[in-house]
N, C-alpha and C positions, 0 to 999 in steps of 0.2 A: 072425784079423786083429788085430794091435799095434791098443791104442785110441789111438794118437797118428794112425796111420792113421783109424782110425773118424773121429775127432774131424775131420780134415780133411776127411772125405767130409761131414762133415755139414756144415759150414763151404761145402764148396763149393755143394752142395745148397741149402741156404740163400739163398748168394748168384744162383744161379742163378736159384732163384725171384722173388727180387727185382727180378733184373732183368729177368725174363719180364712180371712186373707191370709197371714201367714202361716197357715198351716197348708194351704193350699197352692200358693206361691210357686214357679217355679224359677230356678234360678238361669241366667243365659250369659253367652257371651257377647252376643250382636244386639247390644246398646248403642248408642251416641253417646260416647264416652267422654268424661270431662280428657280435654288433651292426653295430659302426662300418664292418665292410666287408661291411654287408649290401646297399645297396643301389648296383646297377651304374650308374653314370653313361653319361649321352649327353652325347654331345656334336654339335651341329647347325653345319656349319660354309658359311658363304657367303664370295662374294670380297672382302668388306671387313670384314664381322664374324662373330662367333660368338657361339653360347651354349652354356653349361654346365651341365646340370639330371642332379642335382644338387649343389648345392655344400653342402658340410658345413659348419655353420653351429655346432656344438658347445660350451657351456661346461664346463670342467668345474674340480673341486678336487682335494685331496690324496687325498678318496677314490673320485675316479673320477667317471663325467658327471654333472653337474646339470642340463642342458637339451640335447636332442636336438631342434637345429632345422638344416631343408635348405629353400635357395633358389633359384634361379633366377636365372643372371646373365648379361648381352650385354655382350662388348665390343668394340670398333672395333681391329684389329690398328694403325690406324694412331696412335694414345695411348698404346700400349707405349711406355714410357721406360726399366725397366730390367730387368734380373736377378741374382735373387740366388740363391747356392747356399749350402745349409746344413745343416751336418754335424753329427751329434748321434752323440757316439762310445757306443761299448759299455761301458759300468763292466766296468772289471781287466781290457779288450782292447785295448789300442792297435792291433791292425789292426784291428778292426770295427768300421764305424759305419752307421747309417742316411743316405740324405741324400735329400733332396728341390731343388725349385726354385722360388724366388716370381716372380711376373710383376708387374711394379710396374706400372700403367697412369695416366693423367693424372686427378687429381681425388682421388691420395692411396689409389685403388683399389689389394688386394692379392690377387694370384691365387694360390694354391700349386696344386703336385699333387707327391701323393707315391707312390709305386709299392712296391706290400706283396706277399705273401705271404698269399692270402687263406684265410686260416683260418674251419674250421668253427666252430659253437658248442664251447664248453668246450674245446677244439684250442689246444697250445699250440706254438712255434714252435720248431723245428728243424733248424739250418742243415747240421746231419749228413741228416734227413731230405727237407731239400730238394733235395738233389743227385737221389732217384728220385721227381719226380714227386709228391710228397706236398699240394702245395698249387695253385689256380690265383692266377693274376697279377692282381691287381688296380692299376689307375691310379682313383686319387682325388683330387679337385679340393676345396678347401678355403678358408677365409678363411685369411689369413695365422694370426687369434687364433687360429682351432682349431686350427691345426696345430701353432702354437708351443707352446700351453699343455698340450697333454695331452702333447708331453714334458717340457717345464718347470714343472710344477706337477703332472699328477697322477704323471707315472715319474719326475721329480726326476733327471733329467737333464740335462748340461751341451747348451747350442745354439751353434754358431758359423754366421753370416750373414755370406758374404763375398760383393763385392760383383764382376757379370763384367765384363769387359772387352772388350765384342762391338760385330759394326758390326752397325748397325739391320738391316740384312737376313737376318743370322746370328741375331740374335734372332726376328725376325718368323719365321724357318725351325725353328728349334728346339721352338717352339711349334705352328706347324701341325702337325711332324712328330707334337709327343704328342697333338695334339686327334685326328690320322687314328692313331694307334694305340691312343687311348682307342676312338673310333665302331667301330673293328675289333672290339675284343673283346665286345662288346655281342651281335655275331653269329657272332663266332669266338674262344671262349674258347681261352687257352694257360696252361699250364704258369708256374710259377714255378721258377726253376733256381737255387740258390744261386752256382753260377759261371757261367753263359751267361746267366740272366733274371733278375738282382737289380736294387735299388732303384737301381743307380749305372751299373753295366753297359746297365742300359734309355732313361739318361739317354744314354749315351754313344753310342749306336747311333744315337738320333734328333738328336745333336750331331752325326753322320759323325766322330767320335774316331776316332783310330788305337788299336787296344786298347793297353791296360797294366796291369799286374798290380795297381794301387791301382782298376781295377773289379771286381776279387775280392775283395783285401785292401783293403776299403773305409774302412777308417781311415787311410788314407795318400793319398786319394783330393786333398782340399784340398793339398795338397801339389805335388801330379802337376798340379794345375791352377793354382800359382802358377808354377812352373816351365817352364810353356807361356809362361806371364807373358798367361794368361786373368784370374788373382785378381793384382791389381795392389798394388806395396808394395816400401818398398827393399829388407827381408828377411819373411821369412815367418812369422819368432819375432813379428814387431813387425804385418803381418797376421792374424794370428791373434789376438794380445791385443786389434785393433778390431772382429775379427769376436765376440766374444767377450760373446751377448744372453744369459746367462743371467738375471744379477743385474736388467740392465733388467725382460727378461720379466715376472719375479716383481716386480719393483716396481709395473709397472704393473699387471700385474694387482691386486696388493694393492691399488693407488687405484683401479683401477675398480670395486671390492665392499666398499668404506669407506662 
């Protein structure tokens, strides 16, 4: 047998196996979980309010957490005033970026949840890997600080926070949709998909979006949603420079540890 043949069989074998794996796979909650997405959030939802236990409460610096605190938060769906979406791109990717969404509610209150890729301890992350099955999905609910600062200050990462352009009932809907697909997983763990279950794609599902290819190619994502004319602004160059909380971030943070 030519080893260009061998070479192929084993190629195929290979992949074969692979994919016998993840189609077989099943997915769980009691891993050794990398820290921050150790612990699974509930969410308790009634017909005027909710709660979110727990919410990640984290400080942290340049070299990573300094305080690992989780709370306990209720709020009244009817105090949502706003949403904001924000894209924090991949250094030397301009199609990939992470993105999450904040829940602004009255009294100055700020909700995030961000949707990961939940890695083991020492597990590092793999967007090649993530297409078989490699990681489960976690939804995490956050203060806006935590969420901001451990990419703006410990991974020193660029943040853009653009603000949506929704009728209260589209917001109040976008929300319930993630808090019933936070409570789901709790008891129905899934998969993490780097094209069908990513951070932007999972947004978009519980948005009822029409798919489009910037929920794959998630650095193009802010774009696709000023274009809806969801992120509001005469152009998107001049959007973009106001969504644009890096420099903020890091200042405040630097005056609140002066």
């Amino acid at each position: 047998m030519r080893a260009s043949k061998r070479i192929a069989l084993l190629v195929l074998g290979a992949s074969a196996i692979a994919l016998t794996a993840c189609v077989t796979a099943t997915p769980r909650n009691d891993r050794a979980w990398y820290p921050y997405l150790a612990r699974q959030t509930q969410a308790s939802i009634e017909a005027e309010t909710f709660t979110v236990d727990p919410v990640s409460d984290w400080t942290y610096a340049e070299s990573g957490p300094i305080a690992q605190n989780y709370l306990s938060e209720t709020y009244a769906y009817s105090d949502l005033q706003n949403v904001w979406f924000v894209l924090e791109p991949q250094p030397g990717m301009s199609a990939a970026a992470h993105t999450f969404l904040l829940f602004e509610f009255a009294g100055d209150r700020l909700l995030g949840v961000t949707i990961e890729a939940r890695r083991e301890e020492k597990e590092d992350y793999s967007a090649f890997a993530g297409l078989f099955n490699k990681y489960e999905l976690a939804y995490l609910w956050g203060e806006a600080r935590d969420l901001m600062t451990r990419r703006t200050i410990m991974l020193q990462h660029e943040t853009y926070v653009y603000p949506l352009q929704l009728q209260d009932e589209t917001k109040q809907a976008v929300l319930r949709a993630l808090l019933s697909r936070t409570d789901a997983l709790e008891t129905t763990p899934r998969f993490y998909n780097t094209f069908g279950s990513n951070c932007t794609n999972e947004l978009a599902k519980a948005a009822k979006l029409k798919w489009h290819r910037s929920f794959v190619f998630t650095g193009g994502s802010a774009k696709h949603l000023f274009d809806m004319k969801v992120i509001p602004g005469a152009s998107f160059d001049g959007a973009r420079q106001q969504a644009d909380m890096t420099a903020f971030v890091k200042t405040i943070d630097a005056n609140s540890n002066s």
